[in-house]
C-alpha positions as protocol buffer text, in pm:
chain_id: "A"
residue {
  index: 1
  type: UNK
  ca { x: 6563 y: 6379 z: -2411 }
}
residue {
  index: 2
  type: UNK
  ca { x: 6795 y: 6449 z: -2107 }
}
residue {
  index: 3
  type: UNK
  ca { x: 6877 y: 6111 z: -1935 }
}
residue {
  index: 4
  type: UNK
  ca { x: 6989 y: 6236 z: -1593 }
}
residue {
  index: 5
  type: UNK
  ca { x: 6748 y: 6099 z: -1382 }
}
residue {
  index: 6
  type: UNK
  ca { x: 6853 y: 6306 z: -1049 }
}
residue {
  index: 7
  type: UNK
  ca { x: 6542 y: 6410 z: -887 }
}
residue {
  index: 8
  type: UNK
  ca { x: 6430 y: 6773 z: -904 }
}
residue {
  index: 9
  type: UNK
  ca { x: 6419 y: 6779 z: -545 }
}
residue {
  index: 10
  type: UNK
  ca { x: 6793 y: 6772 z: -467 }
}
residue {
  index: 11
  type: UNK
  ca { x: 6862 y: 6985 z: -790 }
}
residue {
  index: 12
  type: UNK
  ca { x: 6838 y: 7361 z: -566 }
}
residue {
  index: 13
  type: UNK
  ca { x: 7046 y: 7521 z: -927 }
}
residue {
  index: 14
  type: UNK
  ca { x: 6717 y: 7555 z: -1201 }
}
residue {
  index: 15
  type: UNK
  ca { x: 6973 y: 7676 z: -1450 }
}
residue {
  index: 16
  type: UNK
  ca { x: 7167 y: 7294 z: -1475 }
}
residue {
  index: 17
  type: UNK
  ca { x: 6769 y: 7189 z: -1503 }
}
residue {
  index: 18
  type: UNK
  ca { x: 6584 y: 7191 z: -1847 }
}
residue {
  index: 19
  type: UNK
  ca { x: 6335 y: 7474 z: -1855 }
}
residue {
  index: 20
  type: UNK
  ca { x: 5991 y: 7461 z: -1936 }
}
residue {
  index: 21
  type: UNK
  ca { x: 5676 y: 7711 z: -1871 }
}
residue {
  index: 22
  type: UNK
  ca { x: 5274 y: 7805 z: -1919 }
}
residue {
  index: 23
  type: UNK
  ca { x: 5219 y: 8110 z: -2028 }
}
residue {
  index: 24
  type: UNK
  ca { x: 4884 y: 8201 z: -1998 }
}
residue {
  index: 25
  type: UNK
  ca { x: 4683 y: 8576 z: -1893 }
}
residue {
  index: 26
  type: UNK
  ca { x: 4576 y: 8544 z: -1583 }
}
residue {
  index: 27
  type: UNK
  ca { x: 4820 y: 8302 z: -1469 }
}
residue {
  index: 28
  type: UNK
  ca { x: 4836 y: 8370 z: -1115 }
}
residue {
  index: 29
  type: UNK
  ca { x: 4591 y: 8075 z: -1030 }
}
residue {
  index: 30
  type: UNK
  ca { x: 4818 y: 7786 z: -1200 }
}
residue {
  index: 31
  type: UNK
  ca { x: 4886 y: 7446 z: -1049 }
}
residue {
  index: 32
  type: UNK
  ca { x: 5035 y: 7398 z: -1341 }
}
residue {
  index: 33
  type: UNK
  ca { x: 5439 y: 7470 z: -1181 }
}
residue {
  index: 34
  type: UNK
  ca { x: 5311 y: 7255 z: -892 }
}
residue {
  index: 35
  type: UNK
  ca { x: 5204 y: 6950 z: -1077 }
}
residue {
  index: 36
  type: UNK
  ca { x: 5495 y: 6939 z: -1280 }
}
residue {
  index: 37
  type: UNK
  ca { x: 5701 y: 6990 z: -969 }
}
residue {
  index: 38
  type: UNK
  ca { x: 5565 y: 6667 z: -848 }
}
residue {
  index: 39
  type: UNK
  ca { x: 5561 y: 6458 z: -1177 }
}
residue {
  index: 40
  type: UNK
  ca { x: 5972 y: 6502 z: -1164 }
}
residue {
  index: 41
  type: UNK
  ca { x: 5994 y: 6430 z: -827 }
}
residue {
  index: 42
  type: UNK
  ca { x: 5784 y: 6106 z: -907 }
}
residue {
  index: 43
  type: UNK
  ca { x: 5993 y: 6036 z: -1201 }
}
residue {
  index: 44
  type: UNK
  ca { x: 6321 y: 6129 z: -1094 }
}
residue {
  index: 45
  type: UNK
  ca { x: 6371 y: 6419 z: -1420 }
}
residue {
  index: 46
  type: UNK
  ca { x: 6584 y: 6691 z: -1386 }
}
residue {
  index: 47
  type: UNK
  ca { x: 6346 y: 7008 z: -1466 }
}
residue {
  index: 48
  type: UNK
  ca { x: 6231 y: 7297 z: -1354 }
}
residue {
  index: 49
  type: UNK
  ca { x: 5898 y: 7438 z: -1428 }
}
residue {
  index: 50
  type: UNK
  ca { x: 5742 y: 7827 z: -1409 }
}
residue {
  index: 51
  type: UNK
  ca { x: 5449 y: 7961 z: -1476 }
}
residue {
  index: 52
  type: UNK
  ca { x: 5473 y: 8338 z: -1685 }
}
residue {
  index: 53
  type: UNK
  ca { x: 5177 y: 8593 z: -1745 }
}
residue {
  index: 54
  type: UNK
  ca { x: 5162 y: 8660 z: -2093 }
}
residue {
  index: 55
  type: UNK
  ca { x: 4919 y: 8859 z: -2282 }
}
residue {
  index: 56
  type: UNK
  ca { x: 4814 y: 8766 z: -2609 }
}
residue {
  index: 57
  type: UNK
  ca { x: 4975 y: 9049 z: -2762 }
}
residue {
  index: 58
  type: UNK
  ca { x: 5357 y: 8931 z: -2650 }
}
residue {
  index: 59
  type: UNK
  ca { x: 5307 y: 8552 z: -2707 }
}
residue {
  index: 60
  type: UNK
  ca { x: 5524 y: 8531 z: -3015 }
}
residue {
  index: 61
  type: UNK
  ca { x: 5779 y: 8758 z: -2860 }
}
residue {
  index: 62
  type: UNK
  ca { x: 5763 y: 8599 z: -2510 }
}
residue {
  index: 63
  type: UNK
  ca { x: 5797 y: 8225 z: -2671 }
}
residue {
  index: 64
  type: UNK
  ca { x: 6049 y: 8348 z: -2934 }
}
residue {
  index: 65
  type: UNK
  ca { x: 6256 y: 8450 z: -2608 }
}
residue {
  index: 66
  type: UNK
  ca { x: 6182 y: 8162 z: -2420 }
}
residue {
  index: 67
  type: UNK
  ca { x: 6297 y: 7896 z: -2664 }
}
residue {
  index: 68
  type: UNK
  ca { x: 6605 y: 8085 z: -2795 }
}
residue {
  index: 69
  type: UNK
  ca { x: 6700 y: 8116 z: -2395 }
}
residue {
  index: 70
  type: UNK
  ca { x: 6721 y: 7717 z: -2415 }
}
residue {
  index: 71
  type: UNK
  ca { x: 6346 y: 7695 z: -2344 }
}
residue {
  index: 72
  type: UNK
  ca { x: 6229 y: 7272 z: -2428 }
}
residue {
  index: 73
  type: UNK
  ca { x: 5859 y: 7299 z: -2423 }
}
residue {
  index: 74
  type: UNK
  ca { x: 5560 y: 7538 z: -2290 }
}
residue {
  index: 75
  type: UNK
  ca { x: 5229 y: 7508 z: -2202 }
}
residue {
  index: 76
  type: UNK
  ca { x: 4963 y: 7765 z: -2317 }
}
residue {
  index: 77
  type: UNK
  ca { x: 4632 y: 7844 z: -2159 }
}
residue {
  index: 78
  type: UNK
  ca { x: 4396 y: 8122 z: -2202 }
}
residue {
  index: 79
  type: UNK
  ca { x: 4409 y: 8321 z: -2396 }
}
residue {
  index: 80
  type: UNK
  ca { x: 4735 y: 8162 z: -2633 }
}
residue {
  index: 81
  type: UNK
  ca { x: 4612 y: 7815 z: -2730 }
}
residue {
  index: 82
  type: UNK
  ca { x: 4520 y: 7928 z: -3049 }
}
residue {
  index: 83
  type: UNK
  ca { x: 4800 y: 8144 z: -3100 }
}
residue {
  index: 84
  type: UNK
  ca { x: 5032 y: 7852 z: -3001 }
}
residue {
  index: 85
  type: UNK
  ca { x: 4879 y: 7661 z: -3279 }
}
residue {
  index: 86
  type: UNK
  ca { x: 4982 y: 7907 z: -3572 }
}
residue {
  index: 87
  type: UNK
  ca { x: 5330 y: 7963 z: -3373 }
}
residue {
  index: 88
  type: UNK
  ca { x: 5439 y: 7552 z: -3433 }
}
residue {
  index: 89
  type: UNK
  ca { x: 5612 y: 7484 z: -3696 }
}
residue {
  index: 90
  type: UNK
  ca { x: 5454 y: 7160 z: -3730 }
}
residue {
  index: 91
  type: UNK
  ca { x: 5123 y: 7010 z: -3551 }
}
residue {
  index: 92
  type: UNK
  ca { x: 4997 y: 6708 z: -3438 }
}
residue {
  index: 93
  type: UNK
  ca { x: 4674 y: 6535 z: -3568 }
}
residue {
  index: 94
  type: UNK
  ca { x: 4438 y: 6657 z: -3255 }
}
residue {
  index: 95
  type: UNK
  ca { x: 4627 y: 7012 z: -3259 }
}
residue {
  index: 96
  type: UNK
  ca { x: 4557 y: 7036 z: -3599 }
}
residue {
  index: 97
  type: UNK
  ca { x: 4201 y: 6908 z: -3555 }
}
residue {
  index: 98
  type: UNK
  ca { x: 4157 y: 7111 z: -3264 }
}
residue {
  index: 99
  type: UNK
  ca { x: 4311 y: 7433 z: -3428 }
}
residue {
  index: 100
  type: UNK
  ca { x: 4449 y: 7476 z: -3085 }
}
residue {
  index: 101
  type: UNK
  ca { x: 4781 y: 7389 z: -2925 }
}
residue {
  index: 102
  type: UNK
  ca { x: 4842 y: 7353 z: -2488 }
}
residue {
  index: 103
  type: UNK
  ca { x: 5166 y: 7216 z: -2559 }
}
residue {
  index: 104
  type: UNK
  ca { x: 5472 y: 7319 z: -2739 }
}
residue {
  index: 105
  type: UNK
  ca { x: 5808 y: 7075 z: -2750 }
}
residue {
  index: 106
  type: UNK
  ca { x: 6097 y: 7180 z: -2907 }
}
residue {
  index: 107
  type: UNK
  ca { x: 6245 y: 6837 z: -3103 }
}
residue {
  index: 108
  type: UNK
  ca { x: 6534 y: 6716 z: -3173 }
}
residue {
  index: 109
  type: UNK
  ca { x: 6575 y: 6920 z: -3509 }
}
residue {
  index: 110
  type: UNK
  ca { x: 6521 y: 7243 z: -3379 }
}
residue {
  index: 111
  type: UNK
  ca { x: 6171 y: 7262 z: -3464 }
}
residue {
  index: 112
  type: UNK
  ca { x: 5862 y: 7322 z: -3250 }
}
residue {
  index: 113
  type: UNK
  ca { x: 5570 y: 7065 z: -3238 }
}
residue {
  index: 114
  type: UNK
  ca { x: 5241 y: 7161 z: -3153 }
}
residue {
  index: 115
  type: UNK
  ca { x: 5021 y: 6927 z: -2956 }
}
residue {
  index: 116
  type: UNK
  ca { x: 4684 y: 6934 z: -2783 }
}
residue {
  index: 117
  type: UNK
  ca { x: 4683 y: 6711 z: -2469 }
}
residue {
  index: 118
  type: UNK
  ca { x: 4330 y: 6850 z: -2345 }
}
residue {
  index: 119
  type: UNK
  ca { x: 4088 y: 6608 z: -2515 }
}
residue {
  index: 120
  type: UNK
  ca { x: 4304 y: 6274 z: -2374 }
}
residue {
  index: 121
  type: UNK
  ca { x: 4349 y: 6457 z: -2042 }
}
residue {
  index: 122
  type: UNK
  ca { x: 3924 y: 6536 z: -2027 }
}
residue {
  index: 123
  type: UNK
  ca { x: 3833 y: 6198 z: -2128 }
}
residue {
  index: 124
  type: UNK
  ca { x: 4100 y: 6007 z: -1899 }
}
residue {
  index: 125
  type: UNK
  ca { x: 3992 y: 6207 z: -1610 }
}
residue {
  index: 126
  type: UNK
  ca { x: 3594 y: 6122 z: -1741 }
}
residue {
  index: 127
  type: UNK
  ca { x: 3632 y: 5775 z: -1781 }
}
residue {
  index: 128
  type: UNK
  ca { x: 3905 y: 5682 z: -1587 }
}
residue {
  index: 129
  type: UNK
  ca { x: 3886 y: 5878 z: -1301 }
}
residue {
  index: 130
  type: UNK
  ca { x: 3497 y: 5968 z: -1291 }
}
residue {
  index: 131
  type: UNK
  ca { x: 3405 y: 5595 z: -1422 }
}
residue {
  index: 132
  type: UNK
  ca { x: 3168 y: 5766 z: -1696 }
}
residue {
  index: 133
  type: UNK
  ca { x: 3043 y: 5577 z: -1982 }
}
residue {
  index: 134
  type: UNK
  ca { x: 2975 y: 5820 z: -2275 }
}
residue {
  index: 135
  type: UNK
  ca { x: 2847 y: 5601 z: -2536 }
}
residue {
  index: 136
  type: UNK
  ca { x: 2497 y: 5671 z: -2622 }
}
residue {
  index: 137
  type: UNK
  ca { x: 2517 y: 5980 z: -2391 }
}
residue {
  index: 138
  type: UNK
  ca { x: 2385 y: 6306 z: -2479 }
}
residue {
  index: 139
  type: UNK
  ca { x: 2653 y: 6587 z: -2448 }
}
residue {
  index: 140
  type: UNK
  ca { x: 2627 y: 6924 z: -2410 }
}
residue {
  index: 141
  type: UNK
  ca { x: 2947 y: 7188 z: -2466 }
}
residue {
  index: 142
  type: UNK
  ca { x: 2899 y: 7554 z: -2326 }
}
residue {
  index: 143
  type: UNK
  ca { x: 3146 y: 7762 z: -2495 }
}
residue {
  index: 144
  type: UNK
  ca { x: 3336 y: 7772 z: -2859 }
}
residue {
  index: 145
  type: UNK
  ca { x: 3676 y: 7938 z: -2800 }
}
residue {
  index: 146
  type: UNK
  ca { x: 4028 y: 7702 z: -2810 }
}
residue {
  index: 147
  type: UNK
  ca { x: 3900 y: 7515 z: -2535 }
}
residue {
  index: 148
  type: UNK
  ca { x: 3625 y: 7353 z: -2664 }
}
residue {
  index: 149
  type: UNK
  ca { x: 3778 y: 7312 z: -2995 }
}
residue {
  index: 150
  type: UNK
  ca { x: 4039 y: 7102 z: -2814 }
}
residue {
  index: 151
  type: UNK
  ca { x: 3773 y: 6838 z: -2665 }
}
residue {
  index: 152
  type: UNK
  ca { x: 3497 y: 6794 z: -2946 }
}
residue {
  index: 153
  type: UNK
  ca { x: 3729 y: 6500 z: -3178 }
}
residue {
  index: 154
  type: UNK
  ca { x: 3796 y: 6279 z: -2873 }
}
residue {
  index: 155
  type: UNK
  ca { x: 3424 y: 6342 z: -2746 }
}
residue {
  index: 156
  type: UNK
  ca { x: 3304 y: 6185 z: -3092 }
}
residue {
  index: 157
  type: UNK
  ca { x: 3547 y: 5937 z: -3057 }
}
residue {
  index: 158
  type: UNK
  ca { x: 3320 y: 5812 z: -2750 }
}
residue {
  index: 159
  type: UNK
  ca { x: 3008 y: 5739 z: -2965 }
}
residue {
  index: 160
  type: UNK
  ca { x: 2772 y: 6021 z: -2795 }
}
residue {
  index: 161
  type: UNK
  ca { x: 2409 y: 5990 z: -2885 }
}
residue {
  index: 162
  type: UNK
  ca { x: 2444 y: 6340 z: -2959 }
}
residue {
  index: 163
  type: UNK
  ca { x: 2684 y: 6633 z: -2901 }
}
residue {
  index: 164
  type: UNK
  ca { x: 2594 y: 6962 z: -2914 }
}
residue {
  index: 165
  type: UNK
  ca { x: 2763 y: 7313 z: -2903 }
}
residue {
  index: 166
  type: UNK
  ca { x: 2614 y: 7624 z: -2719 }
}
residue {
  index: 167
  type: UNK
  ca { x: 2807 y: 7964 z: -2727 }
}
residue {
  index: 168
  type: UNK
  ca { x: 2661 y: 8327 z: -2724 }
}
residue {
  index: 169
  type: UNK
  ca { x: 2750 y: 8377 z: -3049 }
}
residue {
  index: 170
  type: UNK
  ca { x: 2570 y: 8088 z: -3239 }
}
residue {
  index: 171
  type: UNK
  ca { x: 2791 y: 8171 z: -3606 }
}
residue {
  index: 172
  type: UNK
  ca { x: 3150 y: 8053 z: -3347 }
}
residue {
  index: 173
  type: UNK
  ca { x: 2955 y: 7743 z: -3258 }
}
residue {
  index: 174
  type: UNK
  ca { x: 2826 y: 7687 z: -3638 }
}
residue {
  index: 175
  type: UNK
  ca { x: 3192 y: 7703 z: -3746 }
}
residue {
  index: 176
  type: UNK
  ca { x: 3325 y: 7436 z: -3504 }
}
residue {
  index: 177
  type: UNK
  ca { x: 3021 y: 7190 z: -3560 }
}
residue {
  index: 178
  type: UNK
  ca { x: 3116 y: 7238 z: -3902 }
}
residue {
  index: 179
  type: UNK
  ca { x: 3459 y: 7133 z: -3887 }
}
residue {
  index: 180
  type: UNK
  ca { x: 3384 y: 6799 z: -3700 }
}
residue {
  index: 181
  type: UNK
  ca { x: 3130 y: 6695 z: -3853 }
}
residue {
  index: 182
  type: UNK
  ca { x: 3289 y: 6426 z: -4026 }
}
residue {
  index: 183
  type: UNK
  ca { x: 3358 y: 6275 z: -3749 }
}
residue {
  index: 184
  type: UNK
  ca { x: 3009 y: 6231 z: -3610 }
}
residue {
  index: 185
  type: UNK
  ca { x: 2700 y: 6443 z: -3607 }
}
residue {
  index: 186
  type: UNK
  ca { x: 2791 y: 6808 z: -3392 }
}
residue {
  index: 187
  type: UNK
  ca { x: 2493 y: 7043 z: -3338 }
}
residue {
  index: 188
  type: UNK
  ca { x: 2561 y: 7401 z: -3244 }
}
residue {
  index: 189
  type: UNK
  ca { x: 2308 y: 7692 z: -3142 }
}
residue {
  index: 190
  type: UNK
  ca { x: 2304 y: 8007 z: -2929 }
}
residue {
  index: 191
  type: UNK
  ca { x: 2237 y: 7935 z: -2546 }
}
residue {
  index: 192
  type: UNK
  ca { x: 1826 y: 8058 z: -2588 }
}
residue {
  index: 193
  type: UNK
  ca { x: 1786 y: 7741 z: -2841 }
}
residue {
  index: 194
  type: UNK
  ca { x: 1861 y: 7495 z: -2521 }
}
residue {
  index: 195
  type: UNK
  ca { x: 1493 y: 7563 z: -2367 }
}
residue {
  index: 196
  type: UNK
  ca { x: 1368 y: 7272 z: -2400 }
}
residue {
  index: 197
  type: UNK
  ca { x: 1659 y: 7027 z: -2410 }
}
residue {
  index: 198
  type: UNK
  ca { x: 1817 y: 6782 z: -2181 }
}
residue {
  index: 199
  type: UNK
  ca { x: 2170 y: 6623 z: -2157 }
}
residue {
  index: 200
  type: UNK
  ca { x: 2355 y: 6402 z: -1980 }
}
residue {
  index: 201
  type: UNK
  ca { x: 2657 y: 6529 z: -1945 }
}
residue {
  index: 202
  type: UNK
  ca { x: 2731 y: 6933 z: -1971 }
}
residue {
  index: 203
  type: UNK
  ca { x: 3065 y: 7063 z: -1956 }
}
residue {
  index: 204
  type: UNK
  ca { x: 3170 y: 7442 z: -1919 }
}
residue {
  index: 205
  type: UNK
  ca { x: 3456 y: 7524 z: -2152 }
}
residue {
  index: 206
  type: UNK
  ca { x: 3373 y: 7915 z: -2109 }
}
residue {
  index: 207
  type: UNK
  ca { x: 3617 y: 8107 z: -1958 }
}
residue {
  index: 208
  type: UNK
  ca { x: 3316 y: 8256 z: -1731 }
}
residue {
  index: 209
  type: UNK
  ca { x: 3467 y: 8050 z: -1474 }
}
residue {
  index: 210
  type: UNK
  ca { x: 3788 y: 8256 z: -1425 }
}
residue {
  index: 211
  type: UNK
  ca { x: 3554 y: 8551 z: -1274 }
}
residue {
  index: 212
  type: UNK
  ca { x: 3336 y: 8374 z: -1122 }
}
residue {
  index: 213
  type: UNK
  ca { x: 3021 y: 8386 z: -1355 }
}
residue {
  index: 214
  type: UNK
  ca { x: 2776 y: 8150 z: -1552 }
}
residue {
  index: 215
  type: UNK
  ca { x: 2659 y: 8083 z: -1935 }
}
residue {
  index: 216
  type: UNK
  ca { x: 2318 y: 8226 z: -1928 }
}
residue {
  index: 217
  type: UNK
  ca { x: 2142 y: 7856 z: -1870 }
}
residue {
  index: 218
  type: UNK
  ca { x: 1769 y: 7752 z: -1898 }
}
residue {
  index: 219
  type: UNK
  ca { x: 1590 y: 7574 z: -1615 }
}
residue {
  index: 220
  type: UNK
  ca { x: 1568 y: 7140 z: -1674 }
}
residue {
  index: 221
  type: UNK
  ca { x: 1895 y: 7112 z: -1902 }
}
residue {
  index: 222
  type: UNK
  ca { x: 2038 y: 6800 z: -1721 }
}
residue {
  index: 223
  type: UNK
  ca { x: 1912 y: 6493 z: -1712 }
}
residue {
  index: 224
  type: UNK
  ca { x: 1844 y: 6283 z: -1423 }
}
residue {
  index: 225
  type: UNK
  ca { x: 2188 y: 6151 z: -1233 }
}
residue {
  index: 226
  type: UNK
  ca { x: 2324 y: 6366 z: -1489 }
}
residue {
  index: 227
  type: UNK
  ca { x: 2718 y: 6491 z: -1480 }
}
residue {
  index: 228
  type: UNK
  ca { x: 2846 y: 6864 z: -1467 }
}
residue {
  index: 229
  type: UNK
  ca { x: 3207 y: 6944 z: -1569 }
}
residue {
  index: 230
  type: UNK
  ca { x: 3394 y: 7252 z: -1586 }
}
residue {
  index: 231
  type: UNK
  ca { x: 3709 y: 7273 z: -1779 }
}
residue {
  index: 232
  type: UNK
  ca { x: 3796 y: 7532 z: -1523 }
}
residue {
  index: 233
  type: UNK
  ca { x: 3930 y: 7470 z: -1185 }
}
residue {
  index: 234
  type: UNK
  ca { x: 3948 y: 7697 z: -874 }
}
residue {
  index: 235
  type: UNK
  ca { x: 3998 y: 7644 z: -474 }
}
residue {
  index: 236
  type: UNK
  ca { x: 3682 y: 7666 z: -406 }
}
residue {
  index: 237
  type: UNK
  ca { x: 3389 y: 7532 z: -635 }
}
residue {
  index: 238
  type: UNK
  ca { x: 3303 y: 7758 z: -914 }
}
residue {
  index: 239
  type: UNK
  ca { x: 2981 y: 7873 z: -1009 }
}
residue {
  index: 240
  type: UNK
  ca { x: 2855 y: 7620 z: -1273 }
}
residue {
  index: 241
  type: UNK
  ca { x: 2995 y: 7356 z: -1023 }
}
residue {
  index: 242
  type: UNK
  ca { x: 2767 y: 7529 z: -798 }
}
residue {
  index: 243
  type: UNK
  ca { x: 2480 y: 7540 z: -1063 }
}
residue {
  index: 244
  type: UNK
  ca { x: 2510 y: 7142 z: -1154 }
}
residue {
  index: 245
  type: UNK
  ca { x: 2501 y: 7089 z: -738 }
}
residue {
  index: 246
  type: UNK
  ca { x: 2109 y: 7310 z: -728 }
}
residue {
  index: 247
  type: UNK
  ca { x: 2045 y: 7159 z: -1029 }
}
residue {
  index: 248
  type: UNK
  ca { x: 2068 y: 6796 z: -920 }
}
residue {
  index: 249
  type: UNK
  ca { x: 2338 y: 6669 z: -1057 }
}
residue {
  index: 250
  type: UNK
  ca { x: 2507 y: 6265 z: -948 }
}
residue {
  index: 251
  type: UNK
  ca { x: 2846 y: 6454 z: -997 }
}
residue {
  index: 252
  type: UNK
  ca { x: 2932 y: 6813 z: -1051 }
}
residue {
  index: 253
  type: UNK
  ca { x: 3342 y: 6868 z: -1053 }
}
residue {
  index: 254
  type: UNK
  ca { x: 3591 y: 7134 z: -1177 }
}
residue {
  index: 255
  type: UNK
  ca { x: 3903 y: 7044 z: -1437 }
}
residue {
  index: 256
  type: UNK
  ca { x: 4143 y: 6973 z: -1158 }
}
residue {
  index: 257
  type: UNK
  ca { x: 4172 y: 6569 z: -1286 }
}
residue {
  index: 258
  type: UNK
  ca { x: 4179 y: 6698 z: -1682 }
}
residue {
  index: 259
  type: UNK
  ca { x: 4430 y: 6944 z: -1575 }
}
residue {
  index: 260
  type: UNK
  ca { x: 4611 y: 6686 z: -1418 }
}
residue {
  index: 261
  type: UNK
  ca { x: 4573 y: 6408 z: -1720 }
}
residue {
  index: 262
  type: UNK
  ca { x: 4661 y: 6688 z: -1992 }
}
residue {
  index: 263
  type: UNK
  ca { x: 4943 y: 6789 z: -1781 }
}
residue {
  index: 264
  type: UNK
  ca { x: 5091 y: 6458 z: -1781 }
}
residue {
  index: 265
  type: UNK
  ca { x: 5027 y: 6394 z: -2149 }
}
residue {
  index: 266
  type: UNK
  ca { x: 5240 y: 6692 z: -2175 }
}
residue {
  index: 267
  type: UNK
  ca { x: 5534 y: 6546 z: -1984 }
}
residue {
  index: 268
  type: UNK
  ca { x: 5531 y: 6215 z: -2193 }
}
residue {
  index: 269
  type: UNK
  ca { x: 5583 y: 6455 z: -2483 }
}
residue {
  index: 270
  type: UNK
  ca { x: 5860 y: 6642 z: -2299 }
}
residue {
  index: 271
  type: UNK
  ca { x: 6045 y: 6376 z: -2154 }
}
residue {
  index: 272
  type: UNK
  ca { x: 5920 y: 6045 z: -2244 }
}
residue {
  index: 273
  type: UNK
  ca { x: 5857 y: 5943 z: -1928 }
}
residue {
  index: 274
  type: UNK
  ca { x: 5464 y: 5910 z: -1825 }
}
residue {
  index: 275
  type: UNK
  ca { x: 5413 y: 6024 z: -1468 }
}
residue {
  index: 276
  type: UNK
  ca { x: 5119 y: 5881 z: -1231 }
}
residue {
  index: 277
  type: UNK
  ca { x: 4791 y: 6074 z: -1174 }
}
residue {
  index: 278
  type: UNK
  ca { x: 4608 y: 5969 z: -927 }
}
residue {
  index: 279
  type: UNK
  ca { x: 4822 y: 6061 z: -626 }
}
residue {
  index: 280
  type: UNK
  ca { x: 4916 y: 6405 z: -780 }
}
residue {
  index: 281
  type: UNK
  ca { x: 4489 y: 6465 z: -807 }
}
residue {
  index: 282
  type: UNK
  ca { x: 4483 y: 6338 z: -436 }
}
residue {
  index: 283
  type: UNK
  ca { x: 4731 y: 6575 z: -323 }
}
residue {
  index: 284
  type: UNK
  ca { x: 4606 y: 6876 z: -460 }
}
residue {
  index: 285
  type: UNK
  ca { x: 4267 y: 6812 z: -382 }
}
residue {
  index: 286
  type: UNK
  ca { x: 4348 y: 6739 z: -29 }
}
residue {
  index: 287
  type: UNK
  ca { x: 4564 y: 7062 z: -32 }
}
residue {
  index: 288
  type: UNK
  ca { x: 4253 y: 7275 z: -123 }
}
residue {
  index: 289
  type: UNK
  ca { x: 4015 y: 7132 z: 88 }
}
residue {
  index: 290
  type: UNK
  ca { x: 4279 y: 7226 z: 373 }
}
residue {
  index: 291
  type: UNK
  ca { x: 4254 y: 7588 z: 243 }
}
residue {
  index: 292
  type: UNK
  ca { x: 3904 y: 7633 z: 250 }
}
């Protein structure tokens, strides 16, 4: 770990800074360089962070460059994370639950570690930030790519009365339930099985987000003072943010606290140093608002 602790703010030259990324496709709408912008200012770390567009196709090319330039860790979105778990050379217990990695570190030996930061950072933001209890709660998980596979272990971990997965294509759903299931009990089904059914908390870990759309959702799915989530995140409050608000929900929010929490999981990885939270949400929250 570098020990200079000059602040990134009066360090204008990012090529005496170490170098870190998120690659991701789209990447456009990332906070990501901005958040960690602010963690080393908080911190005093020398750092500079970017944020690169990177199709699936070019990951291993683009991260093979990117560490061999004197790259020290990445962050992957969508759609990498679960190409970034088969590119580590060695994985953490969630990333190797999850089968998905957000966070490659180089170490010490020259090897990469693979970690998944987005189950601490979903539950921090949940229970610290939101105040939720989850215990006894009935859950509900729209979705079954890399990011839902990346919340389901810590979501167990809470004691749900029941969890359950929905995704278009019940077999991906199946195959995830499967794999946690001996951690707790993880139903799955196809999104025309939820007539019918009622949950506390829902969370959107589709990507329908990113353009704008919804998971094709029955009428009555949450339950009274019920809580809507999206994994996503946007200026201006997505659609199933929008759909938990008609549908009555106590609290219906986007991922900008998770993607705050994960992010500074990510940095305690990098540089051992664990930033604050709550003033970074404040600040971007207060930023958007402004834009809108």
């Amino acid at each position: 770990m570098n020990d200079n602790r000059n602040s990134f703010a009066n360090i204008p030259d990012s090529s005496l800074s170490d170098r870190y990324a998120v690659f991701g496709h789209p990447i456009n709408h990332s906070k990501s360089p901005r958040i960690h912008k602010l963690f080393a200012e908080q911190t005093g770390q020398n750092l500079a962070y970017s944020a690169q567009d990177v199709p699936a196709d070019n990951f291993t090319a683009a991260a093979d460059a990117f560490f061999s330039a004197g790259g020290k860790g990445l962050n992957c979105t969508v759609p990498l994370k679960e190409l970034a778990w088969r590119y580590a050379d060695r994985l953490s217990e969630a990333a190797e639950a999850a089968k998905a990695v957000n966070t490659l570190a180089l170490t010490a030996d020259g090897s990469i570690l693979g970690e998944n930061t987005d189950g601490t950072g979903l539950l921090n933001d949940l229970t610290a930030n939101l105040q939720l209890n989850l215990p006894g709660t009935a859950i509900l998980i729209l979705g079954a790519g890399g990011a839902c596979r990346g919340i389901v272990a810590p979501l167990l971990k809470q004691k749900p009365a029941s969890l359950v997965i929905a995704n278009r294509t019940p077999a991906k759903a199946h195959t995830i339930a499967d794999d946690f299931n001996s951690l707790g009990a993880v139903d799955a089904c196809g999104y025309d099985a939820l007539a019918g059914r009622c949950f506390d908390l829902i969370i959107n870990a589709t990507a329908a987000s990113l353009s704008d759309e919804l998971p094709p959702l029955p009428a009555g799915l949450l339950a009274e003072n019920g809580t809507c989530y999206d994994l996503a995140y946007a200026n201006r409050p997505t659609a199933f943010v929008r759909w938990g608000l008609a549908n009555g929900a106590a609290k219906s929010v986007d991922g900008l606290g998770m993607l705050v929490e994960q992010a500074a999981e990510a940095f305690y990885i990098w540089r051992g140093v664990r930033p604050a939270t709550a003033p970074v949400i404040g600040l971007l929250d207060q930023e958007r608002r402004e834009t809108n």
